[in-house]
C-alpha positions, -999 to +999 in steps of 0.1 A: +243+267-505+237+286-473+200+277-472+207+238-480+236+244-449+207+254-424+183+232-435+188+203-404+176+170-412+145+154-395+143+124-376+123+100-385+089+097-363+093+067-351+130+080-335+112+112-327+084+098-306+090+066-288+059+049-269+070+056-227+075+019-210+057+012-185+083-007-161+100+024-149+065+037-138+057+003-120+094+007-102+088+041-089+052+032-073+070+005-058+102+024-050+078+051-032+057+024-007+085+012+002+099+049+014+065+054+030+066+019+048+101+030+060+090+065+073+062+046+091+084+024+106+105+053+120+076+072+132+055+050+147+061+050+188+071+014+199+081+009+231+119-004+234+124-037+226+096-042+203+110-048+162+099-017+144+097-034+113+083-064+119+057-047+142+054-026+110+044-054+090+020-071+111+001-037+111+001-027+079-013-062+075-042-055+097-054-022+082-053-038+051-074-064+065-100-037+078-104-023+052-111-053+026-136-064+055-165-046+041-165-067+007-161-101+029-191-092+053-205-080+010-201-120+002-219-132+034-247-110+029-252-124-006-249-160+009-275-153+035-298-137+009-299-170-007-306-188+024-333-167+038-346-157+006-344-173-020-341-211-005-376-206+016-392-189-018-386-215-039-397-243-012-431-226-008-432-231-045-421-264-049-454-282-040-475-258-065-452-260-089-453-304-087-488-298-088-491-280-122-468-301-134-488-326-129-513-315-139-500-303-171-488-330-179-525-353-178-538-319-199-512-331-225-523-367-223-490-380-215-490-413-205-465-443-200-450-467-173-446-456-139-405-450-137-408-430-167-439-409-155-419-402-121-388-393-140-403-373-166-421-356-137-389-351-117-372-339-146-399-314-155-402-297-118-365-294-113-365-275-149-387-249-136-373-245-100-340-240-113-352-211-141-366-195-108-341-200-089-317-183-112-344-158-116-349-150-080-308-149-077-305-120-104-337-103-086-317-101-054-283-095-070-264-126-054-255-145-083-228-175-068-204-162-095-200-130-077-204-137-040-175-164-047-151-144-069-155-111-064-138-111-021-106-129-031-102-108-066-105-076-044-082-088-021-051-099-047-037-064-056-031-054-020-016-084-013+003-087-043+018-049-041+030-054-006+046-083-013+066-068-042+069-037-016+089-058+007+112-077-020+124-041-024+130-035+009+148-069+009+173-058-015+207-047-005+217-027+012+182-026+039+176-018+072+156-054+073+194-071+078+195-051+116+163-067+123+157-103+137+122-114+148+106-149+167+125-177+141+141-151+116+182-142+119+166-109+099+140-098+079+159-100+046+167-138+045+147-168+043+139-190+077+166-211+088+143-233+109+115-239+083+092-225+113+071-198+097+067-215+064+055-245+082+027-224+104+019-209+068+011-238+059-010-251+089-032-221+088-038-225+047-048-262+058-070-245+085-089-223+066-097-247+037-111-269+063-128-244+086-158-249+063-170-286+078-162-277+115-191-255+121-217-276+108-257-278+120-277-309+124-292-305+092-266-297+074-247-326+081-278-346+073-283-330+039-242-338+035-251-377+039-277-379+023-256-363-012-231-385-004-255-416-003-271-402-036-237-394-056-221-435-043-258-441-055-254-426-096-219-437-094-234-475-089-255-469-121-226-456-141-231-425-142-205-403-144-207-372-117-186-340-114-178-326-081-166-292-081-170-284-044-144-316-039-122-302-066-117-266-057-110-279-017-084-303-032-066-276-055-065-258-019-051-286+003-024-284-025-020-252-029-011-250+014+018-273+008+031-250-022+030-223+003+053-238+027+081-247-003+071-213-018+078-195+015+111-214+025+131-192-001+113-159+007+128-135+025+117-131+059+096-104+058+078-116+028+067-146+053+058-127+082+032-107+066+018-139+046+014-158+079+001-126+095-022-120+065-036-159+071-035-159+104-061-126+105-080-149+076-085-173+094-096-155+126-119-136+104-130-169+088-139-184+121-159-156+134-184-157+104-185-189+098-197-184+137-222-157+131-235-177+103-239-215+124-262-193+152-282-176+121-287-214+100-296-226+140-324-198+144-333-210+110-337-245+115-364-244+148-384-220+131-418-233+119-419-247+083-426-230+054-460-230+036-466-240+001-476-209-024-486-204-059-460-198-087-458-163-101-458-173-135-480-205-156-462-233-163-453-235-203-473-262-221-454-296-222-447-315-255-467-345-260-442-372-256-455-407-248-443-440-243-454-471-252 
């Protein structure tokens, strides 16, 4: 009896050992930025007059902006390795490579009328120019899957964590209610006048059009011609996807969610989104800059001569028609 008295029953293991949750981990990461951010603030020497907060805010947002430069000046590197590499590459090829084609395709005794000969050749060339293109792309590591994606998925988390850093800060009671800066009553209420959200929104707009502003000669020439060549297909029915068009409409949509989005934020949360677009955007203009005097040094120098493929061409298939 004594022994069955001492004996203690054990809890089950699923009582014993319960998986940790994640949440309160999440919480205290947040909980401690937002400590830091108010240390900062307390420390940093403004001169009288000047919000510490808000001041606060708008330089956090530039360090952060410093330091994701690197991987946007990574993008633009890959861009310009296509142009000045790549692009020139496969143009010296081009005339070889119609050639053999060509040629290939009177070794395979291929013979028809004359639309279907040019198309058949057309189809042919652009075939092979595209394999090396795609070819030449991995060789140099600037695939337009990475240079496109990788920048903004970098830059999400940061800007994703201080936002949920200052929606702490904005909860009661905070030192954001003391605090009033250019259109806010404080930092820890939405806008009254709409003001900020509305910039928001015109600097979004800005830097989804900031593309076509800076434009060379050629480049809008080459943007005509497309245009004359897609109202062209669409004439013979065919049906064409844009995806260039799409992605700039999804934006010029996305900078009026911003401005209904940002109307019920608290004020802080809108000062560092326009300051984080407004630095964007500055950023955006100066290389787009540096990249219209680089494509103008391009353009007047001397064309490009042809060359000989790397590779044979692959034999064709014997396809006539009568």
């Amino acid at each position: 009896m004594l022994a069955l008295r001492q004996i203690q029953p054990r809890a089950p293991l699923l009582l014993r050992r319960q998986p940790r949750s994640t949440r309160p981990q999440r919480r205290t990461l947040i909980t401690a930025l937002s400590n830091e951010f108010l240390d900062l603030a307390t420390a940093l020497p403004f001169p009288e007059g000047v919000p510490a907060y808000s001041a606060t805010i708008i330089l956090v947002t530039v360090a952060t902006r410093l330091a994701l430069l690197p991987v946007a000046l990574w993008g633009k590197n890959k861009s310009r390795t296509v142009e000045e590499v790549v692009i020139p590459h496969i143009a010296k090829e081009k005339p070889a490579i119609a050639q053999q084609v060509f040629q290939q395709m009177k070794a395979d005794g291929i013979r028809g009328e004359k639309p279907f000969l040019i198309e058949y050749h057309a189809k042919k060339c652009h075939e092979i120019l595209s394999a090396r293109r795609k070819s030449l792309m991995r060789e140099h590591g600037c695939q337009a899957w990475k240079s496109m994606a990788l920048p903004p998925l970098v830059q999400l988390p940061p800007f994703f964590i201080i936002t949920m850093m200052l929606r702490k800060l904005c909860e009661d009671p905070t030192p954001f209610d003391s605090e009033a800066f250019l259109s806010l009553a404080t930092l820890a209420h939405p806008d009254p006048t709409m003001t900020l959200p509305i910039v928001l929104g015109i600097i979004t707009m800005a830097n989804v059009e900031t593309s076509s502003w800076l434009m060379t000669v050629k480049q809008r020439e080459n943007l005509i011609k497309l245009g004359e060549k897609r109202k062209q297909m669409q004439a013979e029915g065919k049906r064409i996807l844009e995806p260039g068009k799409i992605i700039k409409n999804a934006l010029r949509g996305l900078s009026v969610f911003r401005i209904l989005v940002a109307s019920v934020m608290p004020g802080s949360i809108t000062l560092y989104w326009v300051s984080s677009a407004a630095l964007g955007l500055v950023q955006t203009w100066i290389l787009d800059w540096m990249d219209y005097r680089r494509r103008m040094v391009l353009e007047s120098s001397p064309p490009v001569e042809s060359v000989t493929p790397v590779a044979p061409l692959s034999s064709s298939p014997k396809t006539r028609k009568t």
